[in-house]
C-alpha positions, -999 to +999 in steps of 0.1 A: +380+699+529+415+683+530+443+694+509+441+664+483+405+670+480+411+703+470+434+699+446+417+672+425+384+700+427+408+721+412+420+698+388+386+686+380+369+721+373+400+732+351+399+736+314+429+714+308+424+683+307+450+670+325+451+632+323+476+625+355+484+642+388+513+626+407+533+636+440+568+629+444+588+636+479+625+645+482+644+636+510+637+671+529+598+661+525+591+688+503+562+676+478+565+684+438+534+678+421+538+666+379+511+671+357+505+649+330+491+661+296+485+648+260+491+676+237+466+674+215+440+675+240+449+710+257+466+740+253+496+752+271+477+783+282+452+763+304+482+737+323+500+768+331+468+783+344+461+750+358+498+747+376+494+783+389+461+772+410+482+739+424+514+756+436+488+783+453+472+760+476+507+758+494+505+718+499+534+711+473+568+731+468+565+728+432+544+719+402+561+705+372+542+696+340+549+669+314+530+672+282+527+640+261+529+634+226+504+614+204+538+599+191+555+590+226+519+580+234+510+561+207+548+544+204+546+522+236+548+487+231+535+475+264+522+487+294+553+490+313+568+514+284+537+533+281+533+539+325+575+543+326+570+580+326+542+581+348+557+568+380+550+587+413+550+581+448+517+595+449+487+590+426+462+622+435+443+622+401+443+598+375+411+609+349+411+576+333+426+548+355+452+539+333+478+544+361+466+524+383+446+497+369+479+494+344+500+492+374+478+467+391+489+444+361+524+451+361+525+446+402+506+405+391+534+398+367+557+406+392+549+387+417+542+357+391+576+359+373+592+363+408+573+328+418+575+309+382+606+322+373+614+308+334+583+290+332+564+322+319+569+326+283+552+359+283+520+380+298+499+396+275+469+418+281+434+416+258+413+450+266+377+433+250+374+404+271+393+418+302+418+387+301+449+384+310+470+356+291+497+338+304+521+318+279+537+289+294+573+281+281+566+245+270+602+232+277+594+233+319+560+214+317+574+185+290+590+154+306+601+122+284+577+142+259+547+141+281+531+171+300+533+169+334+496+180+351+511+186+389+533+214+374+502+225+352+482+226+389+512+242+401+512+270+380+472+276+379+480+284+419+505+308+412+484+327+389+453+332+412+476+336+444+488+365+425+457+378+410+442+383+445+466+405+456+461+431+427+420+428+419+396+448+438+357+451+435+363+473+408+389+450+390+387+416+383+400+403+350+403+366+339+435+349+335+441+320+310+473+297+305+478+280+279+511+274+254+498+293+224+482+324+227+446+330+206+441+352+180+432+381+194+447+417+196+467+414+229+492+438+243+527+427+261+523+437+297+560+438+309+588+449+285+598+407+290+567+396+270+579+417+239+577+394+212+612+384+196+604+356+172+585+355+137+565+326+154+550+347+183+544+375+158+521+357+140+505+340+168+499+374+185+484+390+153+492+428+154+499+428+189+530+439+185+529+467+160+497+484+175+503+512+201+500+500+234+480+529+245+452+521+218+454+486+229+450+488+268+417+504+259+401+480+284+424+501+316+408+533+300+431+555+280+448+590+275+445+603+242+410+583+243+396+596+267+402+633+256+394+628+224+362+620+235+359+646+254+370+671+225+336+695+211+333+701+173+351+730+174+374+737+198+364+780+198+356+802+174+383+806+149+391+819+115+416+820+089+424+843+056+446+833+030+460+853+000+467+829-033+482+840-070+481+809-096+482+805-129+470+781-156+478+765-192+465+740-215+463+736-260+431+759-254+448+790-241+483+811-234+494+807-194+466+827-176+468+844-144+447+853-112+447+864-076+421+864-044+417+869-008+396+840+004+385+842+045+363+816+065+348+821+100+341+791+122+320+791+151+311+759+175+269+751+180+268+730+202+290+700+215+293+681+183+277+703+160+297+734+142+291+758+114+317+778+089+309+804+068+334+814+035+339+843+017+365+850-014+368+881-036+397+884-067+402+886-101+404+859-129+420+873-163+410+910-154+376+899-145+360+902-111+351+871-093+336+865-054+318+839-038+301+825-004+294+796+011+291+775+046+294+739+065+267+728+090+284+700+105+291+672+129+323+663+139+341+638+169+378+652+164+392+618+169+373+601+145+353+620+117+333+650+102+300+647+085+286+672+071+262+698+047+280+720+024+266+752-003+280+781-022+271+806-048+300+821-069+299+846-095+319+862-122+313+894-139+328+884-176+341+919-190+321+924-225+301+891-217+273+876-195+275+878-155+280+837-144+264+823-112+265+789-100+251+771-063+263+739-054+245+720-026+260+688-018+278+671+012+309+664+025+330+636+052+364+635+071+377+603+085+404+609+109+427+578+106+464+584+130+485+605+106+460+602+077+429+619+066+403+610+038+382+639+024+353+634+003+326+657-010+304+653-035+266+670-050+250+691-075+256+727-096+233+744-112+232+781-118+234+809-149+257+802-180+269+773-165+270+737-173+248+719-145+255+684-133+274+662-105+306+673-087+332+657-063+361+652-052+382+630-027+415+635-012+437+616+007+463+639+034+494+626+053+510+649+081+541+638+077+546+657+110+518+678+128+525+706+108+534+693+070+507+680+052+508+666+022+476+656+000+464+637-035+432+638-046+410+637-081+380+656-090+347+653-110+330+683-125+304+694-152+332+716-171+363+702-158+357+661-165+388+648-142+417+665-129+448+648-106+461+669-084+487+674-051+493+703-025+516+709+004+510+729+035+533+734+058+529+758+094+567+767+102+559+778+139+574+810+143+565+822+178+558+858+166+534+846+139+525+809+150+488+811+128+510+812+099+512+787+073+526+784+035+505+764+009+512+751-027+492+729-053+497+715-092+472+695-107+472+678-147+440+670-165+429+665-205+442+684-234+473+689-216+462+711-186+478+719-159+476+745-130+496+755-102+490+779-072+513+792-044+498+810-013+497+819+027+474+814+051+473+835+080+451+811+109+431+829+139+423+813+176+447+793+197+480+784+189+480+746+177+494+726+156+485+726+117+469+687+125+449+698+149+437+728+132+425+711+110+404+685+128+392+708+156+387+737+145+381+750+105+368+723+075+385+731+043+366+760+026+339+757-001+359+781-021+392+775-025+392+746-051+356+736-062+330+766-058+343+799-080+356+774-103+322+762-113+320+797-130+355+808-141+357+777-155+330+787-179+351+811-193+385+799-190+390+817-162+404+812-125+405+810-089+434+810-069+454+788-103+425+765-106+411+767-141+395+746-161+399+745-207+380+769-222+346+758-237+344+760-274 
């Protein structure tokens, strides 16, 4: 087995999902090796692990690795910007064939911009139909306000002269020319094509606001291609958080209350997962737990779907003992730096007001570890509530699983509610984002399911209380 066989086995058998492998030469011929990486797709752990193996094969002096953001990814506006990073002398292993398939395209407009010079207006890129566009600067082809056909010829032979140097078996996209461009998503492919007029704006549609890397989806892509790679749960994980609130509204005085609410979350298969919830605490002096659990599906890049129950229970000091279940469902859709939560079913229990409940929620991670959230919610006892919460994981290195949480919410009869907490997060270092959407669904507990019974009462869990039923 030769040397750069044996390094992309390693590469290929690794748990990192390394996305690149280049080889660079300095002028002593000593090899360094980079390693590219998208950040949310592994963890430092396994490219160190990873870059350990490489440098112990001897064949390069030195390993480097690059880890990509989803931002530096997701902010190139052509290919050129999004490959500029990703130059080497060397291509050993490139997972997708964004590298070279990409630089296939830049090497065509190359050699056409060096053989039609001002002509070009710009070369654009559409993934879908594998088509390369070629705007034609109108001014060079016009003469006494009539197009002239033998410079039309002209440049049809530059284009396929320069196709055939960069298409193989395995490559062989179309090329159009034409004065306008269609409307069609289409992606600059040199930084030259950027657009720098309203009129080519509009003509290109969102071309040039949408990340190139989610454009060039037709050369195979990074964050893609991990993402699809990425199971329901990344490993099993868990999290515990402690929470005080308090509550008031024309019903009541300001009420207080306190728990410790935990959830477990293990990985079933590829796409399926399961988390179980527990909370324990008191509400007004009165004891309150409950349990509950997700089975679910979930693609991290795109959404969860999902079955959700709980049973909660109060023991009312001097009054009845309340129990409520709630079976119902639930659904994430992953969109960039935005999230949409919805769940929604029934309740039904003991000395408690059955009917429909839901709520939806809309997140923003402001960054990948400060989320904040809106949402409204339906219940039996509550009617509607508006509320907000923050979270926000500062990173510390000797207690990275750590994160601080707050929420307020206003309903009828002037209630309101707010809470404060911490969250303490188990399993692999990560950002609060990806936490989220790989690892634990929010829990059954925390603001729907022992509400449905300290509500009853006037009561609450973790500051969410409901008026008191007269």
């Amino acid at each position: 087995m030769t040397t750069s066989v044996a390094m992309r086995d390693i590469i290929q058998r690794a748990s990192a999902r390394a996305f690149l492998v280049g080889i660079d030469r300095s002028a002593k011929g000593r090899a360094t090796a980079t390693v590219h990486a998208a950040q949310s797709a592994t963890n430092r752990a396994d490219l160190d692990a990873l870059c350990r193996k490489l440098m112990a094969t001897d064949a390069v002096a030195k390993v480097r690795l690059r880890r990509h953001s989803d931002r530096e990814l997701a902010g190139a506006r052509s290919i050129e910007a999004l490959l500029a990073p990703m130059r080497h002398e060397e291509i050993l292993f490139d997972a997708t064939g964004v590298v070279d398939r990409g630089g296939r395209l830049l090497c065509f407009t190359r050699v056409l911009r060096s053989a039609m010079g001002e002509k070009i207006g710009g070369i654009y890129w559409n993934p879908r139909w594998r088509t390369l566009y070629i705007r034609l600067d109108r001014s060079h082809y016009l003469h006494e306000g009539k197009l002239r056909v033998a410079d039309l010829a002209g440049a049809e032979r530059a284009a396929k002269a320069a196709l055939a140097d960069v298409t193989d078996e395995n490559f062989r996209p179309a090329v159009r020319l034409g004065f306008d461009l269609p409307a069609a998503d289409l992606v600059p492919v040199d930084d030259a094509s950027l657009p720098r007029g309203a009129s080519v704006f509009g003509l290109m549609r969102r071309a040039a606001r949408l990340p190139a890397i989610g454009l060039a989806l037709g050369l195979g892509t990074v964050a893609a291609a991990n993402a699809q790679e990425a199971p329901a749960v990344s490993a099993v994980n868990g999290k515990l958080a402690i929470i005080g609130g308090l509550t008031d509204d024309d019903t009541r005085s300001t009420e207080y209350s306190g728990v410790l609410a935990g959830s477990l979350t293990v990985p079933l298969s590829h796409s399926f997962g399961f988390q179980a919830d527990a909370a324990a605490g008191s509400a007004d002096g009165n004891a309150i737990m409950g349990v509950g659990g997700h089975l679910f599906w979930r693609d991290p890049s795109s959404a969860l779907v999902g079955a959700i129950a709980s049973y909660a229970r109060e023991d009312v000091s001097g009054g009845p003992e309340l129990e409520s279940i709630r079976l119902g469902g639930e659904t994430e859709i992953y969109l960039g730096d935005f999230t949409v939560q919805a769940r929604a079913g029934h309740q039904f229990g003991h000395d408690v007001d059955d009917g429909f409940f839901g709520r939806v929620d809309v997140s923003w991670y402001a960054t990948d570890d400060f989320r904040l959230r809106l949402g409204v919610a339906n219940d039996p006892i509550v009617d509607t509530t508006v509320s907000g919460d923050v979270e926000f994981r500062p990173g510390y290195e000797a207690m990275p699983g750590l994160a601080y949480f707050a929420d307020a919410a206003a309903g009828d009869d002037n209630y309101v509610r707010a809470s404060i907490g911490v969250r303490f997060y188990f399993g692999e270092n990560k950002s609060l984002k990806r936490r989220h959407r790989e690892d634990d669904p929010e829990d059954n507990l925390g603001l729907e399911g022992l509400n449905s019974v300290t509500a009853k009462t006037g009561k609450t869990y973790g500051g969410y209380i409901a008026p008191l039923e007269t």
